[in-house]
mmCIF file of the N, C-alpha and C atoms, coordinates in Angstrom:
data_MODEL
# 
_entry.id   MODEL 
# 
loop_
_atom_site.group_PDB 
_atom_site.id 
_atom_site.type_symbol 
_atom_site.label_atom_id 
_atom_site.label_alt_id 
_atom_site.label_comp_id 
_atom_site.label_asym_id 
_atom_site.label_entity_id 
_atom_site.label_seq_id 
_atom_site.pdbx_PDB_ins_code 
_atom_site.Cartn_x 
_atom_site.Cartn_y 
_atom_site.Cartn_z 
_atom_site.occupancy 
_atom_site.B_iso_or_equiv 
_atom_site.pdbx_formal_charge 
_atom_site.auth_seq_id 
_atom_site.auth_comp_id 
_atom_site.auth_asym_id 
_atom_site.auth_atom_id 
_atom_site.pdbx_PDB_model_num 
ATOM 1   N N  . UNK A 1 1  ? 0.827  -1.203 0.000   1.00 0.00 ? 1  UNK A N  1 
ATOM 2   C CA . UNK A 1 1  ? 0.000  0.000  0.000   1.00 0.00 ? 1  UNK A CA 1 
ATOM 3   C C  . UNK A 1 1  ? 0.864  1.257  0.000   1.00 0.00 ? 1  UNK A C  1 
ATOM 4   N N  . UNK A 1 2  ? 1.625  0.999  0.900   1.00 0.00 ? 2  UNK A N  1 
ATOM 5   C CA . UNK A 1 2  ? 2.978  2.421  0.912   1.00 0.00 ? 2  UNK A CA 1 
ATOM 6   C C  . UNK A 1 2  ? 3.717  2.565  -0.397  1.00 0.00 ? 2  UNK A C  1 
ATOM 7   N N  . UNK A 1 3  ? 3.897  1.403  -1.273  1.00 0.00 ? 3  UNK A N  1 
ATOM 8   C CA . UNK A 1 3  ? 4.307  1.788  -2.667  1.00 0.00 ? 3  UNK A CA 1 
ATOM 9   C C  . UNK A 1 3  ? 3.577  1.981  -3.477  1.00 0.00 ? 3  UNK A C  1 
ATOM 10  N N  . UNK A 1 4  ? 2.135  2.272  -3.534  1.00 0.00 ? 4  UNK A N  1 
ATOM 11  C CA . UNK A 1 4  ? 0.844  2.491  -4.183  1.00 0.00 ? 4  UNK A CA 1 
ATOM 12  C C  . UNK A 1 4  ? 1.090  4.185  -4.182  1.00 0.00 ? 4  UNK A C  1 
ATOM 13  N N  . UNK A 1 5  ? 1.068  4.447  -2.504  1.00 0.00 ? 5  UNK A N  1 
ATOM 14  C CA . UNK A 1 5  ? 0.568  5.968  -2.241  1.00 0.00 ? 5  UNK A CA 1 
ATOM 15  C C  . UNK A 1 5  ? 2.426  6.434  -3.035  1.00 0.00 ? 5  UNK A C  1 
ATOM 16  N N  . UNK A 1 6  ? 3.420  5.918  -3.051  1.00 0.00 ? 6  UNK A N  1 
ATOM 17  C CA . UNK A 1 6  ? 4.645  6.468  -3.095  1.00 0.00 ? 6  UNK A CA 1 
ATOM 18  C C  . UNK A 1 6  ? 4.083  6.836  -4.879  1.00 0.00 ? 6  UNK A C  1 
ATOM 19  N N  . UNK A 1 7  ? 3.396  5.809  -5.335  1.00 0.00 ? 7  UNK A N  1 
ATOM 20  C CA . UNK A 1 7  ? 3.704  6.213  -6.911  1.00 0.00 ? 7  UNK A CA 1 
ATOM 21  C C  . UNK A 1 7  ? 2.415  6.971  -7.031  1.00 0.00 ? 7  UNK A C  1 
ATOM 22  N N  . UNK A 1 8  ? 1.657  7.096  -6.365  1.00 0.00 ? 8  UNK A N  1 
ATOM 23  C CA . UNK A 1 8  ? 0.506  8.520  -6.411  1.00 0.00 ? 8  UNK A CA 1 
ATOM 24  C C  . UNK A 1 8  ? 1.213  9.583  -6.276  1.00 0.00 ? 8  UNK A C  1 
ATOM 25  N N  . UNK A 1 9  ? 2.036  9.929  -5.125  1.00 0.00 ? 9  UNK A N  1 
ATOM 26  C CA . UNK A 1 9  ? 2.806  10.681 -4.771  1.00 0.00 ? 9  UNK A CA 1 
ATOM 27  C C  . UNK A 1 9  ? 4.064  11.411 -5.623  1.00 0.00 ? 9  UNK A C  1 
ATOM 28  N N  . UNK A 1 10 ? 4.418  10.565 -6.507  1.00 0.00 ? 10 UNK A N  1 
ATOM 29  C CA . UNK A 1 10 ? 5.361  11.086 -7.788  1.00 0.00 ? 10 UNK A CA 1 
ATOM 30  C C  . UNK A 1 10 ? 5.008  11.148 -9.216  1.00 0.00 ? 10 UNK A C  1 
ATOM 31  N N  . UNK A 1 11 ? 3.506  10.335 -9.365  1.00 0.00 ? 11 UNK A N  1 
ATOM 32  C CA . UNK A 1 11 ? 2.359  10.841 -10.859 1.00 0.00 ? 11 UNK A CA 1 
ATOM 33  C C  . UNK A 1 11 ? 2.338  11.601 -10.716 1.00 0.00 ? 11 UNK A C  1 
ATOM 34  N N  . UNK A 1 12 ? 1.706  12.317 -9.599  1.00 0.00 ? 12 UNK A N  1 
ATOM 35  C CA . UNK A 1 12 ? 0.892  13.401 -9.286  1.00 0.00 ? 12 UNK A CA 1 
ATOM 36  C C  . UNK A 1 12 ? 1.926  14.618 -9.203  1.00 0.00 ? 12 UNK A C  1 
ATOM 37  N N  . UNK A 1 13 ? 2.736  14.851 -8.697  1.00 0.00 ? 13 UNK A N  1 
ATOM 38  C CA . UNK A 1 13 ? 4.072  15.480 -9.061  1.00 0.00 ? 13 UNK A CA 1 
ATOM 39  C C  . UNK A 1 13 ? 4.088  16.343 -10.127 1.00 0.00 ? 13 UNK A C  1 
ATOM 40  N N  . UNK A 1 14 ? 4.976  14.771 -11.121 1.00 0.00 ? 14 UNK A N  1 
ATOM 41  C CA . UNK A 1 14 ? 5.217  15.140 -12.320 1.00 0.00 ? 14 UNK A CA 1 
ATOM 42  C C  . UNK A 1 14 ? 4.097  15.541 -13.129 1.00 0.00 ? 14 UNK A C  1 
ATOM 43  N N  . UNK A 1 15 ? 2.886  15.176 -12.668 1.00 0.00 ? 15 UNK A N  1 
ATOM 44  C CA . UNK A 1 15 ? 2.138  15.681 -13.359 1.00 0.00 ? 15 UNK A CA 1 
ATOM 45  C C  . UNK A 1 15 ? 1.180  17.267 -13.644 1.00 0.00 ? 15 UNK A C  1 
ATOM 46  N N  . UNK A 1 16 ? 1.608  17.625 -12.414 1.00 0.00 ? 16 UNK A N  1 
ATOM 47  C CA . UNK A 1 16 ? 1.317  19.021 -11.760 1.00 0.00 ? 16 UNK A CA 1 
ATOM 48  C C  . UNK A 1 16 ? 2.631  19.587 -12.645 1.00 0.00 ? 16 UNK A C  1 
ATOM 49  N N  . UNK A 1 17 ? 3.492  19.134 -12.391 1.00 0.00 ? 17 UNK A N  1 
ATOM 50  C CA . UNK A 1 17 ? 5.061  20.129 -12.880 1.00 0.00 ? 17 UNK A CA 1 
ATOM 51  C C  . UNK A 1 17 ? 4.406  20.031 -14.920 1.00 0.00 ? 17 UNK A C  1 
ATOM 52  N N  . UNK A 1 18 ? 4.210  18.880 -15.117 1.00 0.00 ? 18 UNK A N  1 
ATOM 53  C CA . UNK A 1 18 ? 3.969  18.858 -16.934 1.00 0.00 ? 18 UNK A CA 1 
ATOM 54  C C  . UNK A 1 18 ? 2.733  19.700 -17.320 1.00 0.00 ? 18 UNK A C  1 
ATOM 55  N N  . UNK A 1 19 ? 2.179  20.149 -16.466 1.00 0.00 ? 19 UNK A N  1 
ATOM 56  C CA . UNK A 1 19 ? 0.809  20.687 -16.954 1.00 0.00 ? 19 UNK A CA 1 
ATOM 57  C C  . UNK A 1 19 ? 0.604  21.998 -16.566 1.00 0.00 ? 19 UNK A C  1 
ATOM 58  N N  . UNK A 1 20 ? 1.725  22.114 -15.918 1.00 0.00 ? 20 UNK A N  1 
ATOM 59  C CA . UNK A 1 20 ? 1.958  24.279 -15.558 1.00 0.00 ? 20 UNK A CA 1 
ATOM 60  C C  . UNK A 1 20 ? 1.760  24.544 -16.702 1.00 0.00 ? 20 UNK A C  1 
ATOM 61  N N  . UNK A 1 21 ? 2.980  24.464 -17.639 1.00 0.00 ? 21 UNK A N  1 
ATOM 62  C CA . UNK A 1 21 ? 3.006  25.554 -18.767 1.00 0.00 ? 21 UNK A CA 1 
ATOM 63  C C  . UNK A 1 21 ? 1.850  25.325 -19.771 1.00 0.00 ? 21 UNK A C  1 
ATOM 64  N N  . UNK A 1 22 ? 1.195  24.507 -19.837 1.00 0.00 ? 22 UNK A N  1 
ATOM 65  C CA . UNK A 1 22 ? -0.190 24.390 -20.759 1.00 0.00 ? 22 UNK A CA 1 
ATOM 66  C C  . UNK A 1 22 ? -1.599 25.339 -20.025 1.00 0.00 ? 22 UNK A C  1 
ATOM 67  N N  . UNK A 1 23 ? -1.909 25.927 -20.959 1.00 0.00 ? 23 UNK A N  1 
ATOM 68  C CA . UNK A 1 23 ? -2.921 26.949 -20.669 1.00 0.00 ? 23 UNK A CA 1 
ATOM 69  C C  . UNK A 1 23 ? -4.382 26.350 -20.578 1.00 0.00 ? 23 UNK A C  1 
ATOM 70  N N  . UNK A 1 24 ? -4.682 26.183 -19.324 1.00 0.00 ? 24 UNK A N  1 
ATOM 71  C CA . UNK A 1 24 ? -5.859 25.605 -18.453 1.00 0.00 ? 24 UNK A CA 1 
ATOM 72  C C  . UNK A 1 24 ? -5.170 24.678 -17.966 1.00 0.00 ? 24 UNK A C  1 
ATOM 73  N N  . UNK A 1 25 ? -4.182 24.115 -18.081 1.00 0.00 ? 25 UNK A N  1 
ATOM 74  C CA . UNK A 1 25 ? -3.941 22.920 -16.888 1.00 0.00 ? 25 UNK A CA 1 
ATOM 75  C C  . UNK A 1 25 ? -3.052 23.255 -15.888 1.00 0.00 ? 25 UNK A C  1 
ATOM 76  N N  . UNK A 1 26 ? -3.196 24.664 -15.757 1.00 0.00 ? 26 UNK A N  1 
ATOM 77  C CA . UNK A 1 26 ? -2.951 24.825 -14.374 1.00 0.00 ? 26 UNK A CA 1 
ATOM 78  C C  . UNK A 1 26 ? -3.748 24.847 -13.005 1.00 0.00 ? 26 UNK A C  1 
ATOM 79  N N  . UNK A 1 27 ? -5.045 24.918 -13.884 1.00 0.00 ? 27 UNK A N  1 
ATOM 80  C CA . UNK A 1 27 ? -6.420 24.209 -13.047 1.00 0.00 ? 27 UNK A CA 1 
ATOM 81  C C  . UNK A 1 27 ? -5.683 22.508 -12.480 1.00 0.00 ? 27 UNK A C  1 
ATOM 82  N N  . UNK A 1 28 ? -6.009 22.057 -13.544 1.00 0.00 ? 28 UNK A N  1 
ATOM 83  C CA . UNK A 1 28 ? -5.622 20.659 -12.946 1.00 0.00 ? 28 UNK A CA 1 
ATOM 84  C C  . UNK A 1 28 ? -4.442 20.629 -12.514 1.00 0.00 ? 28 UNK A C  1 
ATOM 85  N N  . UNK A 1 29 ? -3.398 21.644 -12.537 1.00 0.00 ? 29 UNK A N  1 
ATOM 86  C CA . UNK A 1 29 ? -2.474 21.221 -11.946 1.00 0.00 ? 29 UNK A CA 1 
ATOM 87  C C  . UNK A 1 29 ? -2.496 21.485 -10.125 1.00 0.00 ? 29 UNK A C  1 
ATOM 88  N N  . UNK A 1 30 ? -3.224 22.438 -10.122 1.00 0.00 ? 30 UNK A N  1 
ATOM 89  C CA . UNK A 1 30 ? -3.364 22.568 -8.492  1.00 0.00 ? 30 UNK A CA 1 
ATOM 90  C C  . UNK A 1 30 ? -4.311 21.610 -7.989  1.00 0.00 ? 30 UNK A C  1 
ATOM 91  N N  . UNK A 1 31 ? -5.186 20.377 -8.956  1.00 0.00 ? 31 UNK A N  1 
ATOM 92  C CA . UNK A 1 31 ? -5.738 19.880 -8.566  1.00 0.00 ? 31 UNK A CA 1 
ATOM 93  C C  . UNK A 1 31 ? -4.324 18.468 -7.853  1.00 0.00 ? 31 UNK A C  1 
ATOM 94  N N  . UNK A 1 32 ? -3.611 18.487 -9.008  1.00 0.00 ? 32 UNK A N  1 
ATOM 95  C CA . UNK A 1 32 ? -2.551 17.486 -8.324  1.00 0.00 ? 32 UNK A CA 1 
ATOM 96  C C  . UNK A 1 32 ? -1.552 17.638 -7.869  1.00 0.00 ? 32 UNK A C  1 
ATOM 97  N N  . UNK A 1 33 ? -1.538 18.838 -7.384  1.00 0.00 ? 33 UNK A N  1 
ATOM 98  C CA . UNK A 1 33 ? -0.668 19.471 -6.111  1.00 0.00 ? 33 UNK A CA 1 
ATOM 99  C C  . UNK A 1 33 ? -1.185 19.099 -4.833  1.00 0.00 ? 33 UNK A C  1 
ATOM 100 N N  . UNK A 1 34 ? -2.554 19.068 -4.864  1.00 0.00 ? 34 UNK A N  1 
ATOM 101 C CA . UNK A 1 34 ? -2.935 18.838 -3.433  1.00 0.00 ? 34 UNK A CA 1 
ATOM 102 C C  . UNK A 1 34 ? -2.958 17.059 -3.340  1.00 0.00 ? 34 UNK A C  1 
ATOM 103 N N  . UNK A 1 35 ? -3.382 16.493 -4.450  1.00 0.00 ? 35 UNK A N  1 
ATOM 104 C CA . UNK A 1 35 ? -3.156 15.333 -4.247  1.00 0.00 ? 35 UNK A CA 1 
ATOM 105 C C  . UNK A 1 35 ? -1.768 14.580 -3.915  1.00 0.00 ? 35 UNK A C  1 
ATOM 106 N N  . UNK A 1 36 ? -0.576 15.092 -4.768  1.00 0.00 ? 36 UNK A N  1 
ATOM 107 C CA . UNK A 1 36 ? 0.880  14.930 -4.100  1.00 0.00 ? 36 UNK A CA 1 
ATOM 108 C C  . UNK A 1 36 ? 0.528  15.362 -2.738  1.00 0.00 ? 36 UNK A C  1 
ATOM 109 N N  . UNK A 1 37 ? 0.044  16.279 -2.091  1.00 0.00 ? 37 UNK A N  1 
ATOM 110 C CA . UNK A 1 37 ? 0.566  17.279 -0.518  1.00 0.00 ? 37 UNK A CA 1 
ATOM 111 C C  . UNK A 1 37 ? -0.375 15.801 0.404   1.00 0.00 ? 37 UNK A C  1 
ATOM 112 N N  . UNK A 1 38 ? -1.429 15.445 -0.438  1.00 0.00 ? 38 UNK A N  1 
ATOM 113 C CA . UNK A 1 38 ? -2.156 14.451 0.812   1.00 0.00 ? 38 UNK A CA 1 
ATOM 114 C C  . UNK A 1 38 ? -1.235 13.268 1.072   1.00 0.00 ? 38 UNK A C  1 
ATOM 115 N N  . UNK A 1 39 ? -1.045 12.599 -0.217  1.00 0.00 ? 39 UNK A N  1 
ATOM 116 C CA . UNK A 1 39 ? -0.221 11.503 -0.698  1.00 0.00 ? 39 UNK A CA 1 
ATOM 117 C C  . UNK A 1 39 ? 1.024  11.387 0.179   1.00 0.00 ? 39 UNK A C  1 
ATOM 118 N N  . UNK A 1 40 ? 1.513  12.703 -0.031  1.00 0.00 ? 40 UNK A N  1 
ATOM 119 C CA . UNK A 1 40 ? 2.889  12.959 0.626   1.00 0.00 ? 40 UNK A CA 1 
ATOM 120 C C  . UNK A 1 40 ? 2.830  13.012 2.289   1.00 0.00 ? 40 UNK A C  1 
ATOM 121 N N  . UNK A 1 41 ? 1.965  12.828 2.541   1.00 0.00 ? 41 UNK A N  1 
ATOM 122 C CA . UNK A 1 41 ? 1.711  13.065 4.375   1.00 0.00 ? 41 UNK A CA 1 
ATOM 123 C C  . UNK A 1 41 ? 1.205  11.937 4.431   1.00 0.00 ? 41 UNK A C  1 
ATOM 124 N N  . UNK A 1 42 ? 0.536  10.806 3.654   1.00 0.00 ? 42 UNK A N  1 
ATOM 125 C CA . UNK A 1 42 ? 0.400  9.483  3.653   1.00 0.00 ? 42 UNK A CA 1 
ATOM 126 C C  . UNK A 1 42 ? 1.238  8.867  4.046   1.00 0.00 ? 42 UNK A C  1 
ATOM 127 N N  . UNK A 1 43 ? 2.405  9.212  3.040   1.00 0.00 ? 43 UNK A N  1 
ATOM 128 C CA . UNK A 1 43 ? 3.692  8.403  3.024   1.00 0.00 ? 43 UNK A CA 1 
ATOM 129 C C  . UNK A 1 43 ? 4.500  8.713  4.113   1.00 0.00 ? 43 UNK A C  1 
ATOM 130 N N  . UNK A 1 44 ? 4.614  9.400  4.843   1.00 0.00 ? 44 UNK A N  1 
ATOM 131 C CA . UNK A 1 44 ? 5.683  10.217 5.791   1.00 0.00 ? 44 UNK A CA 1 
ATOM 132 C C  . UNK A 1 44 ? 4.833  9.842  7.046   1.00 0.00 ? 44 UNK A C  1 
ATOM 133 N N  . UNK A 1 45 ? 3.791  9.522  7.014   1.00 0.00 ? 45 UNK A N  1 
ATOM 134 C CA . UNK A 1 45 ? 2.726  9.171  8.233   1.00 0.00 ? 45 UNK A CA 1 
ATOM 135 C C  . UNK A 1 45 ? 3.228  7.498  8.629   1.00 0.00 ? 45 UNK A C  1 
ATOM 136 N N  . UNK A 1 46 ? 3.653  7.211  7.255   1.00 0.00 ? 46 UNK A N  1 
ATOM 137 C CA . UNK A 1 46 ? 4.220  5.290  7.156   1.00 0.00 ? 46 UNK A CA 1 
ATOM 138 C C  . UNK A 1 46 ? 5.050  5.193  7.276   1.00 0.00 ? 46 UNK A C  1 
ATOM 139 N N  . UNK A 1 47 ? 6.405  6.142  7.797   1.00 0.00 ? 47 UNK A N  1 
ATOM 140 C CA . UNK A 1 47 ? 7.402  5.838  7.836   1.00 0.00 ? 47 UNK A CA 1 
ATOM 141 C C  . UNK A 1 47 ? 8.027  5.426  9.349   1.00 0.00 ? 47 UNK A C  1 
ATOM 142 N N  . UNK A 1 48 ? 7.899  4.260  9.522   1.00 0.00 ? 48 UNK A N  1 
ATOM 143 C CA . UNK A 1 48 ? 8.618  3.494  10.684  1.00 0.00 ? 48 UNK A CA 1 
ATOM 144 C C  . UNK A 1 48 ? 9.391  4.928  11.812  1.00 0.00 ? 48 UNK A C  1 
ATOM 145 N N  . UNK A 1 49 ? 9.391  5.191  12.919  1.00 0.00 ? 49 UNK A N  1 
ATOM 146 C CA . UNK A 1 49 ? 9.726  5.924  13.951  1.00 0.00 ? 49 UNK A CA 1 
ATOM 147 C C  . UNK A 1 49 ? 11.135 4.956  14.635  1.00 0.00 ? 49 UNK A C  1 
ATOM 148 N N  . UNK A 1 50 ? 12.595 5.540  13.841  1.00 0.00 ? 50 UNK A N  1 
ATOM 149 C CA . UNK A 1 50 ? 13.599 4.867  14.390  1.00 0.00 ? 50 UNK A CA 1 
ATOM 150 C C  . UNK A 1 50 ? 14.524 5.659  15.196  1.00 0.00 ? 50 UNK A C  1 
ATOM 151 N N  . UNK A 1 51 ? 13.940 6.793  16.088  1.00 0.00 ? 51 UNK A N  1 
ATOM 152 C CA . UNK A 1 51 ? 14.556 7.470  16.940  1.00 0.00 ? 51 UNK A CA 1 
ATOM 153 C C  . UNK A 1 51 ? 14.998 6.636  18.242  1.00 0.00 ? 51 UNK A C  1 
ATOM 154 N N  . UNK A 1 52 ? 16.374 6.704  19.060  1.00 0.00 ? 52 UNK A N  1 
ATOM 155 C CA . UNK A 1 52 ? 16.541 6.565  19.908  1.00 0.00 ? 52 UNK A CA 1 
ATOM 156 C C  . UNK A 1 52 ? 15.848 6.599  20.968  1.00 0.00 ? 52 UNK A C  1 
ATOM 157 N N  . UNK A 1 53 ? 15.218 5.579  21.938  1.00 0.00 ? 53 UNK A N  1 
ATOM 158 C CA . UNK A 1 53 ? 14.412 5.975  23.255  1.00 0.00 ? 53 UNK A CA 1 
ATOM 159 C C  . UNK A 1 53 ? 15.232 5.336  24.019  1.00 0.00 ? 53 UNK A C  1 
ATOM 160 N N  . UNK A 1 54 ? 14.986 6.241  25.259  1.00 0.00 ? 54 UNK A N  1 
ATOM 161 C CA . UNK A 1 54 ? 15.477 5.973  26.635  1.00 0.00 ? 54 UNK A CA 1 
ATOM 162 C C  . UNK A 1 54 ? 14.919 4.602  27.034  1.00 0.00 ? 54 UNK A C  1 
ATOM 163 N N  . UNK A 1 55 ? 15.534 4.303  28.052  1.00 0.00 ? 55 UNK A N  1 
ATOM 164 C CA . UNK A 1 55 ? 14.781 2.864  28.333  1.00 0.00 ? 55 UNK A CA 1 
ATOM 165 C C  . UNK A 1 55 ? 13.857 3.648  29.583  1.00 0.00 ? 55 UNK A C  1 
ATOM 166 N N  . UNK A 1 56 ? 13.022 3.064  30.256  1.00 0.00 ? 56 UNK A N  1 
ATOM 167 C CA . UNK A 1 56 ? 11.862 3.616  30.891  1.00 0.00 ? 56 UNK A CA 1 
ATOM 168 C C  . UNK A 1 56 ? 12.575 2.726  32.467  1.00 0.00 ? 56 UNK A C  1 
ATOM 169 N N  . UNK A 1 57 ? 12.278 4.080  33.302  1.00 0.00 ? 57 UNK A N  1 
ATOM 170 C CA . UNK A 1 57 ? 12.850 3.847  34.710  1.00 0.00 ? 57 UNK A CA 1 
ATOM 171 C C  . UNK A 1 57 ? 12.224 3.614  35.491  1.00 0.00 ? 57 UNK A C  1 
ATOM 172 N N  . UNK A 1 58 ? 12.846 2.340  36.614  1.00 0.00 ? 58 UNK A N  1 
ATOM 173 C CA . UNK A 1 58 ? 12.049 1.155  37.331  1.00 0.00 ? 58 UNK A CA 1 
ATOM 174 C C  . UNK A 1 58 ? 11.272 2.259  37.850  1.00 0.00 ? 58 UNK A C  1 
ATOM 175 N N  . UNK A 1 59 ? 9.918  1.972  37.889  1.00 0.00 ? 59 UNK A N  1 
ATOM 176 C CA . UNK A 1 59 ? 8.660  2.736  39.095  1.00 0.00 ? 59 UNK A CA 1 
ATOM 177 C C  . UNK A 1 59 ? 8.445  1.835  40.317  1.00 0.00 ? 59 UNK A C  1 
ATOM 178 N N  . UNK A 1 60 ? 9.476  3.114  41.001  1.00 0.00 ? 60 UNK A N  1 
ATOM 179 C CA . UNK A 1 60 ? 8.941  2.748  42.386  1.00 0.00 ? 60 UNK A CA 1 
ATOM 180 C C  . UNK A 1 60 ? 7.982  3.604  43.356  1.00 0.00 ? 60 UNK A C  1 
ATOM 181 N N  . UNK A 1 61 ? 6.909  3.412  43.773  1.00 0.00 ? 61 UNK A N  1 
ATOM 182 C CA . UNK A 1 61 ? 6.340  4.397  44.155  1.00 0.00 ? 61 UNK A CA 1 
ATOM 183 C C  . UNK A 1 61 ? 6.583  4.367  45.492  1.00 0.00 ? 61 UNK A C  1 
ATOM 184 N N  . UNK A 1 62 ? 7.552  3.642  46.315  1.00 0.00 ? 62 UNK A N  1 
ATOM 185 C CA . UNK A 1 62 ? 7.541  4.245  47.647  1.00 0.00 ? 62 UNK A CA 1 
ATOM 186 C C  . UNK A 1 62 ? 8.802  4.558  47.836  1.00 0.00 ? 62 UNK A C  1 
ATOM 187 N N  . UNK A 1 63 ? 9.716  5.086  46.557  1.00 0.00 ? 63 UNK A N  1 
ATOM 188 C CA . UNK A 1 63 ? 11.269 5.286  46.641  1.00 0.00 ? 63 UNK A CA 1 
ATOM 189 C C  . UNK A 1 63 ? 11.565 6.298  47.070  1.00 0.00 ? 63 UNK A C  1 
ATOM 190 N N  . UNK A 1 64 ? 10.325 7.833  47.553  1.00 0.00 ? 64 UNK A N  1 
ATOM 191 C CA . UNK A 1 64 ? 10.589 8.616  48.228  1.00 0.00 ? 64 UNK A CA 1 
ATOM 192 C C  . UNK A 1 64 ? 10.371 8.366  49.865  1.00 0.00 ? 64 UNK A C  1 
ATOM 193 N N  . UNK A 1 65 ? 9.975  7.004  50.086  1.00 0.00 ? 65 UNK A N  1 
ATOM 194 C CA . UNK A 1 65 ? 9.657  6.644  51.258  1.00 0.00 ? 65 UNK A CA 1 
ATOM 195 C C  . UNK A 1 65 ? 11.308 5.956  51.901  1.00 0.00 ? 65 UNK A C  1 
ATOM 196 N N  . UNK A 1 66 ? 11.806 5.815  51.319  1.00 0.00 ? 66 UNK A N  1 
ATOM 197 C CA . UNK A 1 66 ? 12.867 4.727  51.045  1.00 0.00 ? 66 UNK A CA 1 
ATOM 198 C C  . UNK A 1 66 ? 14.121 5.820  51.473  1.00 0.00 ? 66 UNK A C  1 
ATOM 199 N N  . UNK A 1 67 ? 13.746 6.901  51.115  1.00 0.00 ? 67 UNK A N  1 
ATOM 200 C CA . UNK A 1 67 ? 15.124 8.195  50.958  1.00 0.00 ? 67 UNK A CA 1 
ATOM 201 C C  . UNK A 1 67 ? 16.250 8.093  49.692  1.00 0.00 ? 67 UNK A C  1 
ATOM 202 N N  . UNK A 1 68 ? 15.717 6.919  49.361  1.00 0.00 ? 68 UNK A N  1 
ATOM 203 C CA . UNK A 1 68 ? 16.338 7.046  47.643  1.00 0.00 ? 68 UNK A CA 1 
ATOM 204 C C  . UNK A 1 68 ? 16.534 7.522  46.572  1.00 0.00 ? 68 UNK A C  1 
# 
């Protein structure tokens, strides 16, 4: 599905960029500008989260009881 929206995402593109300089398809071309801009937040929405995380610290809830 993510390589579906990737090649919506670069039709739609090139196809906005090929249809500027033709007179009226710059109508349609802002029509597939927005479709790249959705497409494109599709794809970036699918992209796996490989940031560094902390590891998560033991909970102790009576460790202020403890003086620890």
């Amino acid at each position: 599905m993510r390589i579906l929206s990737r090649l919506v995402a670069v039709g739609s593109l090139f196809g906005a960029v090929a249809l500027t300089p033709v007179i009226g398809g710059v109508l349609f071309a802002f029509v597939l500008l927005g479709l790249f801009l959705l497409t494109l937040v599709g794809v970036m929405a699918g992209i796996d989260d490989h940031t560094v995380r902390r590891p998560d610290p033991v909970m102790d809830p009576t460790r202020w009881r403890n003086g620890s």
